[in-house]
LOLUM-58327 format. One line per field, with one value per residue: x, y, z of N, C-alpha, C in turn; residue in three letters; residue number from 1. Coordinates in steps of 0.02 Angstrom, whole numbers. Example, Ala and Ser with C-alpha at 12.3 -4.5 7.8 and 13.67 -1.06 7.14 Angstrom:
n.px 660	642;
n.py -284	-112;
n.pz 390	354;
ca.px 615	684;
ca.py -225	-53;
ca.pz 390	357;
c.px 660	645;
c.py -165	2;
c.pz 390	394;
aa ALA	SER;
i 1	2;
! end
This chain:
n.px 42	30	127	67	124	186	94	59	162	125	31	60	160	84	-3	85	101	-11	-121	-79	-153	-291	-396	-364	-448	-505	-389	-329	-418	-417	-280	-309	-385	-326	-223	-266	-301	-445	-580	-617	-691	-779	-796	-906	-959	-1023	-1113	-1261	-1350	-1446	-1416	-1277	-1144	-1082	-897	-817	-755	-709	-729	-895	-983	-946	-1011	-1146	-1171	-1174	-1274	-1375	-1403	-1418	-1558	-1638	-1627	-1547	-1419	-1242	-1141	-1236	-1286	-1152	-1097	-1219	-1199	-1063	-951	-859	-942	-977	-985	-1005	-1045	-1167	-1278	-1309	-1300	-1408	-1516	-1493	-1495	-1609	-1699	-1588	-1492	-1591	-1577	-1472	-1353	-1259	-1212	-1098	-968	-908	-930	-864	-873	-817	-817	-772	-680	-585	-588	-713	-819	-902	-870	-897	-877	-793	-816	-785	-754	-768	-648	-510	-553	-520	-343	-344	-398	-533	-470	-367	-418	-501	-436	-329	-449	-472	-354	-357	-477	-437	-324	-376	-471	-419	-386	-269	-338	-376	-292	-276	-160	-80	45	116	33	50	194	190	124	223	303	219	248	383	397	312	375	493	432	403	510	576	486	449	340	176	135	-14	-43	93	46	-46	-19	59	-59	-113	-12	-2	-126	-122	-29	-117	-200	-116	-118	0	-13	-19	-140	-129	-72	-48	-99	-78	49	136	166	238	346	410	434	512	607	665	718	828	912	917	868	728	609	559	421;
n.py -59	104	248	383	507	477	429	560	619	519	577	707	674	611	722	811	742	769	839	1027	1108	1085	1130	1166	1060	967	915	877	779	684	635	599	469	410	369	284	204	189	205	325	482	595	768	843	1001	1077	1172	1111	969	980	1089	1057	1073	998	1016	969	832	664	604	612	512	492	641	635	527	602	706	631	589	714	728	622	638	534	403	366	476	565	527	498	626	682	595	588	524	352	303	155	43	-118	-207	-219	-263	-236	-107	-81	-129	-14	110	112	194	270	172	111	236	218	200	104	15	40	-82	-71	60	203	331	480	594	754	835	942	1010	1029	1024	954	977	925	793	669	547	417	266	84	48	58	5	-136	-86	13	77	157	253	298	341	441	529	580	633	734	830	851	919	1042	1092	1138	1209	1300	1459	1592	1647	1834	1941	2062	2121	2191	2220	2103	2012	2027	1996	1856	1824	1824	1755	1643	1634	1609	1489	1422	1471	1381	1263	1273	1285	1134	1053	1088	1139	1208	1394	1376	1247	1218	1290	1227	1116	1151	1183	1077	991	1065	1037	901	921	975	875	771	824	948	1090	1237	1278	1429	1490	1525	1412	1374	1476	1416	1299	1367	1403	1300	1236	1347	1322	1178	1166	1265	1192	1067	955	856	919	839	779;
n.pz 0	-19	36	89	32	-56	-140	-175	-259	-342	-392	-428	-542	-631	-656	-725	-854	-934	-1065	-1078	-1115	-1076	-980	-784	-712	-771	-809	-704	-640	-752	-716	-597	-642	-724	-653	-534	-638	-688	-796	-840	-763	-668	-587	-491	-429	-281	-161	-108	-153	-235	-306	-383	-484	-627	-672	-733	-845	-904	-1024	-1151	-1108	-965	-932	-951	-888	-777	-793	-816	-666	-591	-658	-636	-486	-430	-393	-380	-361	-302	-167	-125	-98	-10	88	129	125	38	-101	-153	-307	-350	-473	-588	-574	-445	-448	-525	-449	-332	-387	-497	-595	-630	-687	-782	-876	-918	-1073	-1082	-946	-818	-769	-627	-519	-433	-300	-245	-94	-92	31	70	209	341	291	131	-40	-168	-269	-338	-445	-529	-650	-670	-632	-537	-409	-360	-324	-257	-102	-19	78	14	-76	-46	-5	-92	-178	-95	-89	-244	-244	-166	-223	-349	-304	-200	-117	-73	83	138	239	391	405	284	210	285	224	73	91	118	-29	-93	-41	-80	-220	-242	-237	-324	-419	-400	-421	-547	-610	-575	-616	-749	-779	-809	-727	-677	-646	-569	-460	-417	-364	-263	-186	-174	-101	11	50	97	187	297	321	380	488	500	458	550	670	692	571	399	287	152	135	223	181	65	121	169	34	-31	65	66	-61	-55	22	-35	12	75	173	315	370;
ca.px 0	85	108	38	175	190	31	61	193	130	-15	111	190	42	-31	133	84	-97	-115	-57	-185	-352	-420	-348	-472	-507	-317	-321	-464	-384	-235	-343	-424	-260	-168	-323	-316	-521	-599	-640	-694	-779	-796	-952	-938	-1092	-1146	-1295	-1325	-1500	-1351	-1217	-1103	-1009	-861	-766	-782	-652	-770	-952	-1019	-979	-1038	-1201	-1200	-1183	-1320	-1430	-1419	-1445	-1621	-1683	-1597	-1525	-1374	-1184	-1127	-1282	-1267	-1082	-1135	-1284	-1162	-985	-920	-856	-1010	-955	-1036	-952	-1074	-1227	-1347	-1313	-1325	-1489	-1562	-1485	-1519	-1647	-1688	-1529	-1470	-1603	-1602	-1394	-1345	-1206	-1207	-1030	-963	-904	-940	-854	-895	-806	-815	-709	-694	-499	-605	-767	-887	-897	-856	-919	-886	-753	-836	-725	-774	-717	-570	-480	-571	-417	-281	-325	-443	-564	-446	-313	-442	-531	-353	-308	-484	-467	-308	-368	-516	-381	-281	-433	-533	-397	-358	-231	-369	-354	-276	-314	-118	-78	112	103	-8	100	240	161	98	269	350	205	258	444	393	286	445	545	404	384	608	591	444	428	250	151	112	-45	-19	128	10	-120	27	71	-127	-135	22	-54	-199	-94	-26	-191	-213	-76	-100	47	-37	-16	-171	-141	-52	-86	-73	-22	120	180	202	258	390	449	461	562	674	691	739	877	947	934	842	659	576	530	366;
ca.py 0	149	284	483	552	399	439	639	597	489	621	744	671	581	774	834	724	766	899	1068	1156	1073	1166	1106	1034	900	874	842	726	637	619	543	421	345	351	236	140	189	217	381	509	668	808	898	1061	1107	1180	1070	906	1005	1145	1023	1098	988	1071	935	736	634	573	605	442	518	685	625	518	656	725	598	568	754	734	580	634	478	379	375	549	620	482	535	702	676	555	619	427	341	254	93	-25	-172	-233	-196	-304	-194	-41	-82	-124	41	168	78	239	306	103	106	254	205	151	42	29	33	-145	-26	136	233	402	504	640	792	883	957	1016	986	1040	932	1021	913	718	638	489	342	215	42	29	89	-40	-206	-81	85	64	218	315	333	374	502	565	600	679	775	864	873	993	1069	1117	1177	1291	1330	1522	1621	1681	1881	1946	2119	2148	2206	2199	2040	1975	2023	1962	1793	1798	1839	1679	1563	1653	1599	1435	1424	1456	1334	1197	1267	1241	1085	997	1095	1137	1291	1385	1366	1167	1212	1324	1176	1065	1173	1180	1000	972	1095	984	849	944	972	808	757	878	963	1143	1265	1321	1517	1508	1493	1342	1372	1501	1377	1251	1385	1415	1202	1212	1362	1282	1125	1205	1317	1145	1018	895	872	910	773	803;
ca.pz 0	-52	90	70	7	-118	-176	-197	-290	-415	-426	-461	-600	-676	-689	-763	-915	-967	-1097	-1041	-1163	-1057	-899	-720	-673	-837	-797	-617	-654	-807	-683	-555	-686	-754	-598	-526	-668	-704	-891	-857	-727	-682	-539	-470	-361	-255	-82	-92	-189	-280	-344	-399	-543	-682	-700	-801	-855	-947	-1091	-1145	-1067	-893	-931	-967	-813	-698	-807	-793	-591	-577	-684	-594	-417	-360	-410	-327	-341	-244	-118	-93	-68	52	156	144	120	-38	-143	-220	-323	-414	-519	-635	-541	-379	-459	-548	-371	-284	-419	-537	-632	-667	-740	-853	-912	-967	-1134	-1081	-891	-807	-716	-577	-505	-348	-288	-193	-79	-81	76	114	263	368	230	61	-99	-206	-277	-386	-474	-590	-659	-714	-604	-448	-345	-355	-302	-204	-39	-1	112	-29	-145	-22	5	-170	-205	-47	-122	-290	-228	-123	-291	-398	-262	-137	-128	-33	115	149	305	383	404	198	230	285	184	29	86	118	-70	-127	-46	-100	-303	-255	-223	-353	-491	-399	-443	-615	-649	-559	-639	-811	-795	-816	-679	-634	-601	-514	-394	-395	-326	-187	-150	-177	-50	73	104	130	260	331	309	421	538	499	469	624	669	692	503	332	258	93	143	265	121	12	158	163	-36	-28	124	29	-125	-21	77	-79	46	79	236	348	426;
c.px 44	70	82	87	216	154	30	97	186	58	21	135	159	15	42	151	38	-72	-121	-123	-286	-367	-399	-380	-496	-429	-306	-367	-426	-320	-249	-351	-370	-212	-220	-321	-408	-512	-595	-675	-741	-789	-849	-925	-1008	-1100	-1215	-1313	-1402	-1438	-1302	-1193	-1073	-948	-802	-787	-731	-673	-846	-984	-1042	-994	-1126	-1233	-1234	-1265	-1388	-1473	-1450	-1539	-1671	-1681	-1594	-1466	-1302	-1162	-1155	-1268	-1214	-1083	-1164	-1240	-1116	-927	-925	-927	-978	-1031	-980	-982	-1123	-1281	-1355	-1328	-1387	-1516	-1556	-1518	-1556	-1666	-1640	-1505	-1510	-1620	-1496	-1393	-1286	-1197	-1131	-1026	-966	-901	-916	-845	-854	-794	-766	-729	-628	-536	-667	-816	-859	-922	-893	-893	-840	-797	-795	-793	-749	-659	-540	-504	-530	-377	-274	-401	-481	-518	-402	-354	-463	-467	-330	-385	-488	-407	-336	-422	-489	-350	-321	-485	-479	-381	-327	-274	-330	-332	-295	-238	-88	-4	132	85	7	156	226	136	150	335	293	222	331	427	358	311	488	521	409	460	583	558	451	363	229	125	58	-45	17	98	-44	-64	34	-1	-136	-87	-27	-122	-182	-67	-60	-193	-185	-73	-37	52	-43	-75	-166	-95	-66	-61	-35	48	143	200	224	351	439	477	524	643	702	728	817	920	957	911	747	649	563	481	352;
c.py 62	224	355	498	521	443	509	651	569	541	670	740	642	660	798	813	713	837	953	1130	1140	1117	1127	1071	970	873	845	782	682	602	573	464	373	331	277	178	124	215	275	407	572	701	853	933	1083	1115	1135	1005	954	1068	1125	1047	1030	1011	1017	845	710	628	603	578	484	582	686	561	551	693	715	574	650	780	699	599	568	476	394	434	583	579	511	585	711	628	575	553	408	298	193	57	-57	-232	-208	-221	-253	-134	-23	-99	-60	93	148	124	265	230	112	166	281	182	81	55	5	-48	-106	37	168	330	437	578	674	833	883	980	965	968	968	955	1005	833	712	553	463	281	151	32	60	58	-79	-138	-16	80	154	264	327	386	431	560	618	661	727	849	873	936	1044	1130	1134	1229	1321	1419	1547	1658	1764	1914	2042	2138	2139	2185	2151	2000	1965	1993	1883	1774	1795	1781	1639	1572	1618	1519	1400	1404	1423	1268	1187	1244	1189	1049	1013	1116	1205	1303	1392	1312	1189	1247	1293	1128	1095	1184	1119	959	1014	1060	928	859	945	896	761	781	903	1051	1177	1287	1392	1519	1508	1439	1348	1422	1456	1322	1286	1405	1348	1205	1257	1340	1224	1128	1244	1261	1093	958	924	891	857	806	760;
c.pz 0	7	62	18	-58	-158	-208	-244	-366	-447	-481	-533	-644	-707	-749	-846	-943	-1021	-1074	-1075	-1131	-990	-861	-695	-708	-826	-732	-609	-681	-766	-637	-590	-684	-706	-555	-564	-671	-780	-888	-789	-731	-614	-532	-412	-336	-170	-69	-144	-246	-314	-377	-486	-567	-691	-731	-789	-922	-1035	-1079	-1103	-984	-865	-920	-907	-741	-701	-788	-720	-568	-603	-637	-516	-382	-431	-369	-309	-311	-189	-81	-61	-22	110	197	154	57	-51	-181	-238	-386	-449	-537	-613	-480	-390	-502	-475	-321	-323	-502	-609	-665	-723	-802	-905	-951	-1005	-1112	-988	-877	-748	-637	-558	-428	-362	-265	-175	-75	-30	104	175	272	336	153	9	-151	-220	-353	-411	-536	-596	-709	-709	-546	-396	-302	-294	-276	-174	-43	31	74	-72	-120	-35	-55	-192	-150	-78	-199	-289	-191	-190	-340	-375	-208	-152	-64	11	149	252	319	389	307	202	225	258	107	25	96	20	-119	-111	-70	-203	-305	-255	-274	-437	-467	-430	-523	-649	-630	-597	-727	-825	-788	-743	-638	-627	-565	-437	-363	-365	-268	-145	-141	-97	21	92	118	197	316	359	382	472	563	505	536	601	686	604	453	277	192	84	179	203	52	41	153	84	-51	16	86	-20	-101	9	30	-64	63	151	263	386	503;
aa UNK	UNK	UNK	UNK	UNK	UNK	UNK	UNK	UNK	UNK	UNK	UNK	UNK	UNK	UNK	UNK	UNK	UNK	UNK	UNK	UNK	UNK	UNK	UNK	UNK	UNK	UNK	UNK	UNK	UNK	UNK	UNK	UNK	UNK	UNK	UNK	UNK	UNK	UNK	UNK	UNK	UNK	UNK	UNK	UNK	UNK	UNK	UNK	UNK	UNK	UNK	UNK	UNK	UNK	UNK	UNK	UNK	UNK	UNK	UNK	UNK	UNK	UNK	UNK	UNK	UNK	UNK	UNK	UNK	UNK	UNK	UNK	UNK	UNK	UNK	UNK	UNK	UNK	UNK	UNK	UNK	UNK	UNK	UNK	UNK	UNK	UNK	UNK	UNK	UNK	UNK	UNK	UNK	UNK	UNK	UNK	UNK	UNK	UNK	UNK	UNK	UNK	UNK	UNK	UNK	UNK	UNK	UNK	UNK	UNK	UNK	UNK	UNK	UNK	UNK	UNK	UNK	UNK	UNK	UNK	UNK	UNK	UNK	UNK	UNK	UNK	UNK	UNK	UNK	UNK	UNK	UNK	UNK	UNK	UNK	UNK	UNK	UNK	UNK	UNK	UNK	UNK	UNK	UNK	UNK	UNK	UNK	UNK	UNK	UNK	UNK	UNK	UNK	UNK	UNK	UNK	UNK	UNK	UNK	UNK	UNK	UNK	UNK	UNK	UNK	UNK	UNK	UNK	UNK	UNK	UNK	UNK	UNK	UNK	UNK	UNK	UNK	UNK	UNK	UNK	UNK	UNK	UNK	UNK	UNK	UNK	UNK	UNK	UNK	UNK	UNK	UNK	UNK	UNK	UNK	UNK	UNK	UNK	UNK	UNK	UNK	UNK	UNK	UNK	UNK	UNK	UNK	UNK	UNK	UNK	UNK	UNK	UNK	UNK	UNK	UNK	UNK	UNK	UNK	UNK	UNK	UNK	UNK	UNK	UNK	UNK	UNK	UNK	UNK	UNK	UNK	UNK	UNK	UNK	UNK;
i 1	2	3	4	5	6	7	8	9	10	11	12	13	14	15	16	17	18	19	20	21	22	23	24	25	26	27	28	29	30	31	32	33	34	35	36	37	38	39	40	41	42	43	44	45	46	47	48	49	50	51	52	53	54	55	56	57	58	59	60	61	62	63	64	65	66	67	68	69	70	71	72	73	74	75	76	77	78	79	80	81	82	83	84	85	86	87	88	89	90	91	92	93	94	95	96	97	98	99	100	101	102	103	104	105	106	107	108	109	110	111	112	113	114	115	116	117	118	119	120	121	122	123	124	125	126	127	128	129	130	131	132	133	134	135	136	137	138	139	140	141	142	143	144	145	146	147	148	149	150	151	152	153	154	155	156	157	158	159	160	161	162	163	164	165	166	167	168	169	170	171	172	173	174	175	176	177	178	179	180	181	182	183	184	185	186	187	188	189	190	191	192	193	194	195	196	197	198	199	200	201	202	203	204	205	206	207	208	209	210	211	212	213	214	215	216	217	218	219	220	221	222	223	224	225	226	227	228	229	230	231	232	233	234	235;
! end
């Protein structure tokens, strides 16, 4: 089983080879998908599961899934949503008995389907759904994990402070940190600013984040340190 920082890792460099010319968030997906080892993928964003946004899907097929569960209201992705726990199903017989409407109203129903919630915090953002793989060889808490940071790295923003000063110079180390990812990896930089959002919720994650600080200067602070010492941090 492959530890955190495994896993961030192979996120990392699975995004670093999607097309650079798609929106981050069809790439952070697509990254998910093939790092999983699923057909295909997509990502809703919503404060409530009746509001739920699209905002990207690997292929048609599971565009028109999301579509279709938001017409009928049921199926895994609202589930996920309404729970805050992954949704599996690993077969076509189970998911015609859970969400009977949504099966038949699929042209080709999927063998397997998993959901999952994104919430880098308490609240949930919204729902990563795959399908057709990632069951075999990554357990729910990797997968939460991974979609935890991926909504991390597509909504996080630098929160405002009332000291300006401060608050500049905080946005001016997470920019240095920012062009150390972009030499290091090669990548444009808004990935490289969705990586350091993506690490920062790993942080979180770990409870590594001080609470009186801000998370993504503090991991814009480690990348610059690391970068300055030639060695990683150990958390």
């Amino acid at each position: 089983m492959p530890s955190r920082p495994e896993l961030m890792l192979r996120l990392t460099q699975t995004l670093a080879t999607m097309p650079t010319q798609d929106p981050l968030p069809l790439r952070m997906c697509a990254a998910f998908v093939q790092l999983v080892g699923a057909s295909g993928g997509s990502i809703t964003l919503a404060y409530a599961s009746s509001e739920r946004t699209l905002i990207c899907a690997t292929d048609d097929a599971s565009a028109r899934y999301e579509d279709a569960q938001d017409f009928l209201r049921e199926g895994p992705s609202l589930d996920a949503f309404r729970t805050a726990r992954v949704v599996s199903s690993l077969s076509v017989e189970d998911q015609r008995h859970r969400w009977p409407g949504l099966i038949s109203s699929v042209r080709r129903p999927w063998r397997t389907v998993r959901a999952i919630p994104i919430h880098p915090h308490a609240t949930v953002m919204g729902v990563l759904t795959i399908h057709d793989g990632g069951a075999a060889t990554h357990d729910d808490g990797e997968l939460g994990f991974l979609a935890d940071a991926i909504g991390a790295a597509i909504v996080g923003e630098l929160p405002a402070r009332d000291d300006e000063s401060r608050l500049w110079s905080e946005r001016d180390r997470v920019s240095q940190a920012t062009g150390m990812v972009i030499a290091q990896l090669g990548i444009a930089p808004s990935d490289a600013l969705a990586l350091l959002r993506a690490r920062t919720a790993y942080a979180l994650l770990m409870d590594r984040a001080e609470s009186s600080g801000i998370p993504l200067t503090q991991t814009a602070l480690d990348v610059v340190a690391e970068a300055s010492s030639g060695e990683p941090r150990r958390g």
